[in-house]
Every structure is written in structure tokens, then in C-alpha cells.
DRENMI-99525 format. One record per atom (N, C-alpha, C): x, y, z; residue in three letters. Coordinates in steps of 0.2 Angstrom, whole numbers, plus 5000, padded with zeros to 4 digits. Atoms other than C-alpha are relative to their C-alpha. Last residue first. Layout:
<rs>
XYZAla ...
</rs>
This chain:
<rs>
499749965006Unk 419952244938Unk 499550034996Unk 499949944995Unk 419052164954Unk 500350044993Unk 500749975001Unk 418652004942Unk 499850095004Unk 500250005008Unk 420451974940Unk 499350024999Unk 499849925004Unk 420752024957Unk 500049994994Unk 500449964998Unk 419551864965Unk 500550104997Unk 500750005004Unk 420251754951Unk 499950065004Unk 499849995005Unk 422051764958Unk 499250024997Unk 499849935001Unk 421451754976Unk 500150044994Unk 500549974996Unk 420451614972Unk 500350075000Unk 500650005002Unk 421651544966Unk 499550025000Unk 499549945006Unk 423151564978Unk 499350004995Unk 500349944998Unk 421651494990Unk 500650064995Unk 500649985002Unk 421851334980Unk 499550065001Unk 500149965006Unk 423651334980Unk 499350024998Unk 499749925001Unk 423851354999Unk 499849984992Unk 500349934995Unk 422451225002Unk 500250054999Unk 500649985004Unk 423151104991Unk 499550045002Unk 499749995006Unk 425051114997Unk 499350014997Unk 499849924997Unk 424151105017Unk 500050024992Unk 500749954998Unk 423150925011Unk 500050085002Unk 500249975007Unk 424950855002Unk 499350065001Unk 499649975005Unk 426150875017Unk 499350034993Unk 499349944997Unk 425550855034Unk 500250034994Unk 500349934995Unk 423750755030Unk 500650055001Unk 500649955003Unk 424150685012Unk 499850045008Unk 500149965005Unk 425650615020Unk 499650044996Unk 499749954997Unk 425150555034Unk 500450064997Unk 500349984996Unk 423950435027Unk 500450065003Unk 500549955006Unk 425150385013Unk 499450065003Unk 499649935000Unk 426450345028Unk 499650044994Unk 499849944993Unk 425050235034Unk 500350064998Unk 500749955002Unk 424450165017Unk 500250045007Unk 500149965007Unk 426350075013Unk 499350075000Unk 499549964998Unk 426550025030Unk 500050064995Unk 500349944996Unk 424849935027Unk 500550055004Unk 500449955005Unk 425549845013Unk 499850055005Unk 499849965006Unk 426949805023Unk 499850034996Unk 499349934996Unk 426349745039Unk 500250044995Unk 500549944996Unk 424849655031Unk 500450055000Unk 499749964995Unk 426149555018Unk 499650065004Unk 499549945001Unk 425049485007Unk 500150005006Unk 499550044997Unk 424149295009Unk 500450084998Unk 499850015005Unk 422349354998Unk 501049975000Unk 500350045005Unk 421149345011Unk 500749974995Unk 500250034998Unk 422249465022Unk 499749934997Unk 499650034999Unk 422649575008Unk 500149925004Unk 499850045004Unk 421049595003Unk 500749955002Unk 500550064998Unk 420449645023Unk 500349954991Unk 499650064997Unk 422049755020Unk 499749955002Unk 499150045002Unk 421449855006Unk 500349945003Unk 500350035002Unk 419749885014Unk 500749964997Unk 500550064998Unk 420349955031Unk 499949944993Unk 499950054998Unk 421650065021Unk 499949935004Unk 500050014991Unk 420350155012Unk 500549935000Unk 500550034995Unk 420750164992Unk 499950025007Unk 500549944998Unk 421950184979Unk 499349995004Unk 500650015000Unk 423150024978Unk 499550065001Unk 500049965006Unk 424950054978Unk 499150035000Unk 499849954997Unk 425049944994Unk 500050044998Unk 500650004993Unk 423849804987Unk 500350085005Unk 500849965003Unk 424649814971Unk 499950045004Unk 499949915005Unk 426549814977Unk 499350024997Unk 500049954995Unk 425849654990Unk 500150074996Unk 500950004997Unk 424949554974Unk 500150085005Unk 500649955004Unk 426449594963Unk 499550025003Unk 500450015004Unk 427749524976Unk 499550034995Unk 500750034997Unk 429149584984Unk 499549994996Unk 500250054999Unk 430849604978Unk 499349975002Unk 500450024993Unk 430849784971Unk 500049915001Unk 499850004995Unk 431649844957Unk 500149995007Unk 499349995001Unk 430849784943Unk 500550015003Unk 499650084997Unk 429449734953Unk 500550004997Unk 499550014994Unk 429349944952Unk 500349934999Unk 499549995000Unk 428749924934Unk 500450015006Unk 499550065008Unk 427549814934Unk 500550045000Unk 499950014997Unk 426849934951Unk 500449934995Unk 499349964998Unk 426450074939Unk 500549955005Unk 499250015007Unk 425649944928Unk 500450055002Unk 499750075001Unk 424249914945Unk 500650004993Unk 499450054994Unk 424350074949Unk 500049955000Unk 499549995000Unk 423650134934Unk 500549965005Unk 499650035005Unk 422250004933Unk 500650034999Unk 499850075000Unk 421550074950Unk 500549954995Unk 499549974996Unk 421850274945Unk 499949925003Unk 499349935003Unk 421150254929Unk 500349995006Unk 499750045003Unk 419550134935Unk 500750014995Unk 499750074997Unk 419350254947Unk 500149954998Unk 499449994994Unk 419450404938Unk 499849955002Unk 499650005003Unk 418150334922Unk 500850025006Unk 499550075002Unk 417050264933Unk 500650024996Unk 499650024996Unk 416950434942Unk 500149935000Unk 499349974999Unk 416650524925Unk 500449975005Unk 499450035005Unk 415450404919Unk 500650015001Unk 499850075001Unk 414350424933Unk 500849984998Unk 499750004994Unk 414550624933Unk 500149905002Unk 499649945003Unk 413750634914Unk 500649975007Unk 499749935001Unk 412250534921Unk 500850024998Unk 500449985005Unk 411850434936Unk 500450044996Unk 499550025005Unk 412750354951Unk 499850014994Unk 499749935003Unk 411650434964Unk 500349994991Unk 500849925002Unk 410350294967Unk 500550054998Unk 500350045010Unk 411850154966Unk 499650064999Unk 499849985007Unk 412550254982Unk 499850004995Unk 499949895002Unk 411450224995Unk 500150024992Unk 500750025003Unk 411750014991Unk 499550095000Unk 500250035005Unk 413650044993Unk 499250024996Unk 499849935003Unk 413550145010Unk 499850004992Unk 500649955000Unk 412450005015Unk 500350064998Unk 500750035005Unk 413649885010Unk 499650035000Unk 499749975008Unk 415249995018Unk 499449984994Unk 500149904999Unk 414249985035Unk 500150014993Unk 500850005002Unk 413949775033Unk 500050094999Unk 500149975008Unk 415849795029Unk 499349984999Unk 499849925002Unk 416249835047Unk 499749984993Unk 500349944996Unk 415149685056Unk 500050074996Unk 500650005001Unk 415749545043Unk 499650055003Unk 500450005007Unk 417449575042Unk 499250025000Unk 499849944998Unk 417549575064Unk 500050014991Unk 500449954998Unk 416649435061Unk 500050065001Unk 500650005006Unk 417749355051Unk 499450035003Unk 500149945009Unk 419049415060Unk 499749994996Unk 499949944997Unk 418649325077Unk 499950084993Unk 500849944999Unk 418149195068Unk 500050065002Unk 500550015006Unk 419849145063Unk 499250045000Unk 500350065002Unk 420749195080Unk 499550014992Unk 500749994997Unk 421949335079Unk 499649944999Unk 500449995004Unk 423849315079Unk 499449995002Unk 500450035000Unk 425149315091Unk 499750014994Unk 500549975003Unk 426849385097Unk 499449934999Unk 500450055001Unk 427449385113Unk 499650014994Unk 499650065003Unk 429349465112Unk 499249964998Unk 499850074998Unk 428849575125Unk 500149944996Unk 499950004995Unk 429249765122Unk 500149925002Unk 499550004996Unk 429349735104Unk 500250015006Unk 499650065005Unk 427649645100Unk 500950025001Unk 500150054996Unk 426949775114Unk 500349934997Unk 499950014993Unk 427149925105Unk 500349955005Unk 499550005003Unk 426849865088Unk 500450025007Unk 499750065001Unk 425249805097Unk 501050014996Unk 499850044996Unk 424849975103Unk 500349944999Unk 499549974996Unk 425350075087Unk 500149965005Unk 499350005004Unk 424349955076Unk 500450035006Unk 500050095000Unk 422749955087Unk 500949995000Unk 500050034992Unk 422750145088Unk 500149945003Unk 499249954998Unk 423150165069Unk 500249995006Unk 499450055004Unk 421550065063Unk 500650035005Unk 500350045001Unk 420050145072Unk 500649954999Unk 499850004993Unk 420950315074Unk 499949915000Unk 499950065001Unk 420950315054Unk 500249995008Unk 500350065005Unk 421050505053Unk 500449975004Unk 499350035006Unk 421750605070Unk 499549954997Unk 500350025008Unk 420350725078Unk 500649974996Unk 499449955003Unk 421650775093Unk 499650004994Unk 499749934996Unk 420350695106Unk 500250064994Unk 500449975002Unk 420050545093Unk 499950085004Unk 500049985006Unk 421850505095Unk 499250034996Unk 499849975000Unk 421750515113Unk 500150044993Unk 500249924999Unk 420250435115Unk 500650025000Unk 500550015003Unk 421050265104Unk 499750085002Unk 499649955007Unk 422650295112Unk 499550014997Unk 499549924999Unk 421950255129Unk 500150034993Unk 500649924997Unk 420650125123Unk 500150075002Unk 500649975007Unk 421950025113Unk 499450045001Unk 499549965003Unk 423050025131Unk 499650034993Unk 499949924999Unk 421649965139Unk 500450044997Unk 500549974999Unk 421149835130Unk 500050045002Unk 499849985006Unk 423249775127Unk 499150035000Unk 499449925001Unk 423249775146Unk 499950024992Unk 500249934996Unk 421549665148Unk 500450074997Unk 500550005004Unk 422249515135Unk 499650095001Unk 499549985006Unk 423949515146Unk 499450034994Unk 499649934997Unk 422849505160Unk 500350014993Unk 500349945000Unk 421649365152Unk 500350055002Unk 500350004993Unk 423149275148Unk 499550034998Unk 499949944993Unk 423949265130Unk 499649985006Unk 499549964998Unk 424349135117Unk 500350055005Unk 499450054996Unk 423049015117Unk 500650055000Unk 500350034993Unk 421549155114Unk 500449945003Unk 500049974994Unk 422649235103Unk 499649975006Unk 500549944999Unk 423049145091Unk 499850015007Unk 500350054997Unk 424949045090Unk 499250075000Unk 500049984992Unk 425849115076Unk 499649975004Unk 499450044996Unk 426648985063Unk 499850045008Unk 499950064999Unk 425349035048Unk 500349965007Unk 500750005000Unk 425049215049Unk 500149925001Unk 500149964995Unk 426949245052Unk 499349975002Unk 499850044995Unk 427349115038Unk 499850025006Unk 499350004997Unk 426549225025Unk 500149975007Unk 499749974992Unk 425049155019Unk 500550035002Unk 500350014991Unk 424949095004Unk 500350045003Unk 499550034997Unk 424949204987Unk 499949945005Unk 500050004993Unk 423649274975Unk 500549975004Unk 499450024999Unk 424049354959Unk 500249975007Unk 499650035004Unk 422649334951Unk 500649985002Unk 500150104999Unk 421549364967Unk 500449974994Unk 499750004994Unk 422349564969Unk 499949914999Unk 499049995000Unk 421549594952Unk 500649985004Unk 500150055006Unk 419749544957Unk 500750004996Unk 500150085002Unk 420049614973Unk 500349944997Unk 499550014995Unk 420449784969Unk 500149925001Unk 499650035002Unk 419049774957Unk 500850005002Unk 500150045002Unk 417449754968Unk 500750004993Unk 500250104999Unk 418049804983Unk 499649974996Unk 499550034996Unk 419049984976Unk 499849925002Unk 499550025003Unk 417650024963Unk 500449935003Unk 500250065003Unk 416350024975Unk 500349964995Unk 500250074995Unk 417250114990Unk 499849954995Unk 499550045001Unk 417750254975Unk 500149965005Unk 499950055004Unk 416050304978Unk 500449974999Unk 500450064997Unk 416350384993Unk 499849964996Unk 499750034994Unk 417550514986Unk 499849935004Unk 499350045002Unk 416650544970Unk 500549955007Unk 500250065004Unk 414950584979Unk 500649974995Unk 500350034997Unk 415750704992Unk 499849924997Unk 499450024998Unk 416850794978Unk 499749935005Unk 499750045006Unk 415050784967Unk 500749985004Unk 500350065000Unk 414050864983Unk 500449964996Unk 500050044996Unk 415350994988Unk 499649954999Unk 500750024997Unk 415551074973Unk 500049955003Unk 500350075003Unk 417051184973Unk 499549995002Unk 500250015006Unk 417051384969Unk 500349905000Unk 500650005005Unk 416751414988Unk 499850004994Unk 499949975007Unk 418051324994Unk 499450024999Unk 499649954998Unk 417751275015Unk 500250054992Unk 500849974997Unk 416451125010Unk 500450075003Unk 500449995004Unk 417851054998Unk 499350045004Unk 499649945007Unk 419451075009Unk 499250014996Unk 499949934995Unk 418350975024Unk 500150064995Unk 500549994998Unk 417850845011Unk 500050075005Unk 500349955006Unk 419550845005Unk 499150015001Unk 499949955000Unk 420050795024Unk 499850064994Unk 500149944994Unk 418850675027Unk 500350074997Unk 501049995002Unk 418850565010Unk 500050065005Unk 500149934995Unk 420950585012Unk 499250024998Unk 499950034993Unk 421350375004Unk 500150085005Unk 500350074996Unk 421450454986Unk 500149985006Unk 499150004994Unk 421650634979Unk 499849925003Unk 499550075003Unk 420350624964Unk 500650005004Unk 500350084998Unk 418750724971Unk 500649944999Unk 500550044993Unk 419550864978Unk 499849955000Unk 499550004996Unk 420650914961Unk 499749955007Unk 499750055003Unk 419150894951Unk 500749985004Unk 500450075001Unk 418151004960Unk 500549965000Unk 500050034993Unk 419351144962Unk 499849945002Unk 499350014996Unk 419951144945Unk 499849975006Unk 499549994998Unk 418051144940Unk 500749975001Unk 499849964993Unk 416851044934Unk 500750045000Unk 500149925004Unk 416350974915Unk 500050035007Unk 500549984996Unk 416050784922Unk 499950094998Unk 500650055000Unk 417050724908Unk 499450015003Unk 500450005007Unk 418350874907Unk 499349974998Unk 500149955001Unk 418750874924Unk 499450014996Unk 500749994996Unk 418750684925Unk 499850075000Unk 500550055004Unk 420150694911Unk 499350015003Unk 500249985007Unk 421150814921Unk 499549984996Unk 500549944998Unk 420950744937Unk 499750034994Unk 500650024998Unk 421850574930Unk 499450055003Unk 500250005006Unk 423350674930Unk 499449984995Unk 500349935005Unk 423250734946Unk 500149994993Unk 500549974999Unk 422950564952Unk 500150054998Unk 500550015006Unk 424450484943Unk 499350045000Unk 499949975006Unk 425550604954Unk 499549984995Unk 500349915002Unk 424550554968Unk 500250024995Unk 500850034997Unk 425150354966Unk 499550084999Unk 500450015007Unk 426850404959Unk 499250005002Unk 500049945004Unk 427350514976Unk 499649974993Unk 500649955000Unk 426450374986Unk 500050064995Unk 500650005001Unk 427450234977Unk 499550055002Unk 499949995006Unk 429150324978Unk 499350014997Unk 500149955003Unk 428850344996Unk 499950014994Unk 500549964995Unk 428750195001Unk 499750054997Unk 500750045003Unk 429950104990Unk 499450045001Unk 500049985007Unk 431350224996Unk 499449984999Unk 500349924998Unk 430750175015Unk 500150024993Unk 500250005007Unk 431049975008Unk 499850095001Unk 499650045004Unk 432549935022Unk 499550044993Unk 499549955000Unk 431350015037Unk 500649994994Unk 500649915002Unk 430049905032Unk 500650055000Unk 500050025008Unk 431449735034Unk 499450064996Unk 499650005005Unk 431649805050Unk 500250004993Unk 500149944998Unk 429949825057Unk 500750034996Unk 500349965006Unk 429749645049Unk 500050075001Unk 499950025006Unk 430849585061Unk 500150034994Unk 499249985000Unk 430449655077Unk 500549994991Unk 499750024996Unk 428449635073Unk 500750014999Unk 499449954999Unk 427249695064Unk 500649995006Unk 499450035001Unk 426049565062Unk 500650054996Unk 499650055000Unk 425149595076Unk 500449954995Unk 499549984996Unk 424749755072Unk 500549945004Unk 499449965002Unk 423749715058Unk 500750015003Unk 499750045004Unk 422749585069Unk 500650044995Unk 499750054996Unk 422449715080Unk 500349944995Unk 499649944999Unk 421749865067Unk 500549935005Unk 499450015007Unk 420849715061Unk 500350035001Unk 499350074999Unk 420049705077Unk 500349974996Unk 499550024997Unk 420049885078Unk 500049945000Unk 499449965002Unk 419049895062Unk 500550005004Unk 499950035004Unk 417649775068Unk 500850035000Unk 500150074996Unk 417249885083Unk 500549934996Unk 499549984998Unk 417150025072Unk 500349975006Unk 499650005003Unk 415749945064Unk 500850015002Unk 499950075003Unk 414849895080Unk 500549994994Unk 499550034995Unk 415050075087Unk 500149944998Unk 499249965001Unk 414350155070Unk 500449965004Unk 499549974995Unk 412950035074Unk 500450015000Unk 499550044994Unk 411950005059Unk 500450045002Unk 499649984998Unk 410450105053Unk 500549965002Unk 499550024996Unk 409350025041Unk 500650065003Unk 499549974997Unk 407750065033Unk 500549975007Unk 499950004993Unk 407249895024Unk 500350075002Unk 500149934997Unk 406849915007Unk 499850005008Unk 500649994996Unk 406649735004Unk 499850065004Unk 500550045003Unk 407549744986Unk 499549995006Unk 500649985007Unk 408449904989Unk 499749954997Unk 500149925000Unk 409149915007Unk 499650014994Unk 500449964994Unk 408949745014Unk 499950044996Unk 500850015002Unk 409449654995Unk 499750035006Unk 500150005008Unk 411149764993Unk 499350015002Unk 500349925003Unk 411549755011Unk 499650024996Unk 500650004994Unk 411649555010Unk 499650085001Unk 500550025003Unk 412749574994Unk 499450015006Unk 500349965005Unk 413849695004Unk 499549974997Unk 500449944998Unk 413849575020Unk 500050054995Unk 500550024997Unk 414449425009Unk 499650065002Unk 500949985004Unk 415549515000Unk 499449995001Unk 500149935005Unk 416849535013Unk 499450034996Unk 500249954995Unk 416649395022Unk 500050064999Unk 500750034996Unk 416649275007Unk 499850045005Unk 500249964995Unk 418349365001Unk 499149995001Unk 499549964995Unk 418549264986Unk 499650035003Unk 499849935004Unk 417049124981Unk 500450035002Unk 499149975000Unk 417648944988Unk 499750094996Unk 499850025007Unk 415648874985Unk 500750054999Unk 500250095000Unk 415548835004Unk 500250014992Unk 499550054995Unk 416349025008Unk 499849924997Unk 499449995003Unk 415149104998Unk 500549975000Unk 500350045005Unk 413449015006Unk 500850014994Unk 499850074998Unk 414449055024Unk 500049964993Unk 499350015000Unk 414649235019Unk 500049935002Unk 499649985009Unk 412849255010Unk 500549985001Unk 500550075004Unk 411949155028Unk 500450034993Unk 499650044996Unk 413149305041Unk 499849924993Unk 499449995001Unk 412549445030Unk 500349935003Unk 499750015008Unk 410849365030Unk 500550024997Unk 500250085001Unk 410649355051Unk 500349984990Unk 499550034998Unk 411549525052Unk 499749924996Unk 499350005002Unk 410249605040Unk 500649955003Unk 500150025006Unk 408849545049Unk 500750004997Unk 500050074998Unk 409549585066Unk 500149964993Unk 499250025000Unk 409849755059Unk 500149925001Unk 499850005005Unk 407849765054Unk 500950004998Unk 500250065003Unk 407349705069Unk 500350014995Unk 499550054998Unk 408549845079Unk 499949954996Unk 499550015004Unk 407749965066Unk 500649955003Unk 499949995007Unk 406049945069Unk 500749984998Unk 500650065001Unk 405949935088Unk 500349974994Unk 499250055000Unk 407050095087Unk 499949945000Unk 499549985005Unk 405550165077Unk 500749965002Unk 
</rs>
């Protein structure tokens, strides 16, 4: 059996690596991206391969995007973030606000509860409403489950496709820094290893979402204002580190398709295609106020994982630092502020029901 699935991981790698080269030669977007989802796709449901891939391998990928992010956060840009903190904000309060509006709809479409409804459409908190939703006993924890992890297919196939209209180059950062392998020592290479492996168990110690991501970022934002040495990631480097994490997201994908059926289909295209095309014309109207570009006020607006957001961004010449400043404080908002607020009202409910049927 382990026999089996290493051969059948190999496989897999070998034609995730053969889609993103074939993508890449005919300029399609995000060739490292799609590549290993299309590869996915025909393993799991055209050659019906059972596959397991190495959670370690994935989360392997993720820190060294979690690194490339963190190195372009620098003295700088840390201040020019500090300058848009309104902005910040604005966008997470719109972004959930549109979400509970869009609950509504999908309520109605899928015919679920309050609780439901509420649990599957909060975006970028799949853990914590998953917790909330197996802890309520008037939600349904397979549809909260199944909306949640759906909106993965949504998100990189029309995130993207939106995101490449407006595409940019590079920003200069990404352009003028030296990569990593010319830029640091192997000691200098060691300390940031160790360092991302410290905070890394410390953060999964305390069970903290997006440890994967966050631990990179923190150490490099760290070490970018301590020494002044910044860098960037080698090319390959990250196309592997691409190609490794979003072979996991492929197979998530290719699972999926089998549920997506039915009454409950409709409803989770209808919320994610709502709550992606909302934020793209909530985001027409910040550039009103806002300097920065469309693509990055998507990409930060964006409803989603912030791993998948920032692989577009990347591709697509955004502001990493920015946009991913944008999904961090989103991130710690729904854990500190919004995910308690939905907890207390939803046991208020419950309480209110359970003496209404008491009477």
C-alpha cells in the first residue's frame, strides 16, 4: 500500500511538473498553479489513482512562499502599510459585511438555516467556522464543511481570471533584489531555518491559523529590519514551492467535483460567485480613494486563502507585502473579533429557541 501511493505520488509529481512546463511554453497564466491542479484532476478521476500527498511536502511549499512574502516587507513598505491602516480595515469591514448579505440568498437557495448559512459564508476562517459549525447543534456540519472548501475552486479559477486583466509588472522590489542563493551565506541561510522552525512550533503549540504562512513573514520581517539584507527567492525555488502546495489544493479540487451536486451546488456557486464579483466593484469604488492599483485592491479584497491570493498576486506583479497585509489583519480579525461575535450570537439563539419551545 505505501508501495502504491509513493508510485502513484511520483506519477502525479512527474505530470504536475510536464502540465506546468506545457502552460508555461504556451504563456498560459499561473502555469505553476494550474499545472498541478489540471495534473490532479486526470490522477484522481481519469486514472483513478488513489492519492495521498505529503501534508509535510505541501506545507513545505507554503513556507517558501511564507518567505518570499516576508521578504518583501521591508523597512519601507512597512511604512507605506502603516499610511493605508484605514484602507485595511475598511476593506475587511466591507468584505464580511457583503458576506452576511450574500448569506441571505444562499440561505434561501440551499433552504438551510441561520446557522448554516452564516458558517458557510464568512471567508478566509475554513478552521474556525468548521469548529463553530461541529460545536452548534442546529448547523449542518457537512454543507458548512462543503461550502467552505469549495470556495478553493471558485477562488483559482476566477480570482485569476479577473486579477490577469488588470495585470501589472513586477514591482521594483521583486525586480532589483538580489536572490537568495547570491545574496546570503549558508550561516545567514541556517539562522533564518532556525528561526522559521522556532516560531513555526511555537505557533502550532498555541494552535495559531496560517502558521505555515505567518511564521516565515514574521521571521523575515524580523530580519529585513534588523539587517538591512534584503533578498528575494530564487525562480525555481518558487515554482516548486507552487507546484508542491497546489498539487494538495488539486486533489482537494478533484474530491470535490463528486459533491458539487443538486440544489446545494447552485447555492455555493451562487455565494462565491457574489462574494468574488462583489469585491471586485467594492474595490471600483475604494480606487477612488486609494492610490494603488485595481489588481492589488482586488487581490487584498479577494475572498479566499491567503496562500492562494498571494501565488496570483505573485504571477500577476502585485504588491505581496500589501496584499498580504490586507489578508493577515483579515485573519486576525475573524479569529479575535468576528469568530467570538458569532459564537455569542449564535448560542443567544439557541438560548432564545430553546425557551420558546420550553413555553
Amino acid at each position: 500500500m505505501v508501495r502504491g501511493h509513493l508510485r502513484n505520488n511520483i506519477i502525479l509529481l512527474i505530470l504536475a511538473l510536464i502540465c506546468s512546463l506545457c502552460l508555461k511554453f504556451f504563456n498560459v497564466m499561473l502555469p505553476w498553479m494550474f499545472g498541478p491542479i489540471i495534473a490532479s484532476i486526470i490522477v484522481v478521476r481519469c486514472l483513478k489513482l488513489e492519492v495521498q500527498w505529503p501534508r509535510l511536502l505541501s506545507e513545505l511549499g507554503l513556507i517558501m512562499l511564507g518567505v518570499q512574502i516576508g521578504c518583501a516587507f521591508t523597512s519601507k513598505v512597512i511604512n507605506d502599510i502603516k499610511d493605508d491602516w484605514l484602507s485595511i480595515i475598511l476593506v475587511t469591514l466591507l468584505l464580511l459585511g457583503l458576506a452576511l448579505i450574500v448569506s441571505i440568498g444562499f440561505r434561501r437557495i440551499a433552504k438551510v438555516n441561520t446557522e448554516t448559512a452564516l458558517l458557510s459564508v464568512i471567508p478566509g476562517a475554513l478552521s474556525q467556522m468548521l469548529v463553530m459549525a461541529d460545536e452548534n447543534k442546529k448547523a449542518d456540519f457537512l454543507i458548512v464543511s462543503l461550502t467552505q472548501t469549495s470556495r478553493i475552486i471558485f477562488v483559482v479559477i476566477l480570482v485569476p481570471l479577473i486579477s490577469f486583466f488588470f495585470k501589472q509588472d513586477h514591482n521594483n522590489f521583486i525586480e532589483h533584489a538580489k536572490p537568495l542563493t547570491e545574496a546570503l551565506q549558508i550561516q545567514s541561510i541556517l539562522i533564518l531555518t532556525v528561526g522559521i522552525a522556532l516560531v513555526y512550533a511555537l505557533m502550532a503549540w498555541i494552535k495559531f491559523p496560517t502558521k505555515m504562512l505567518l511564521a516565515p513573514i514574521l521571521v523575515l520581517v524580523i530580519w529585513n529590519l534588523t539587517t538591512g539584507l534584503s533578498f528575494t527567492v530564487d525562480y525555481p525555488i518558487i515554482a516548486i514551492a507552487q507546484m508542491i502546495y497546489m498539487i494538495r489544493v488539486g486533489i482537494q479540487i478533484a474530491h470535490l467535483l463528486d459533491r458539487m451536486k443538486g440544489r446545494i451546488a447552485i447555492a455555493i456557486a451562487f455565494q462565491n460567485i457574489c462574494l468574488i464579483l462583489g469585491a471586485f466593484v467594492m474595490v471600483l469604488g475604494l480606487k477612488l480613494f486609494n492610490t494603488a492599483s485595481i489588481n492589488e485592491l482586488f487581490l487584498s479584497a479577494a475572498p479566499g486563502g491567503m496562500s492562494q491570493i498571494v501565488l496570483v498576486a505573485l504571477e500577476t506583479g502585485g504588491d505581496v507585502a500589501m496584499i498580504s497585509s490586507y489578508h493577515i489583519f483579515r485573519i486576525f480579525f475573524i479569529l479575535f473579533i468576528i469568530a467570538p461575535l458569532i459564537h455569542y450570537y449564535l448560542s443567544y439563539r439557541m438560548k432564545i429557541q430553546s425557551i420558546s419551545e420550553n413555553k
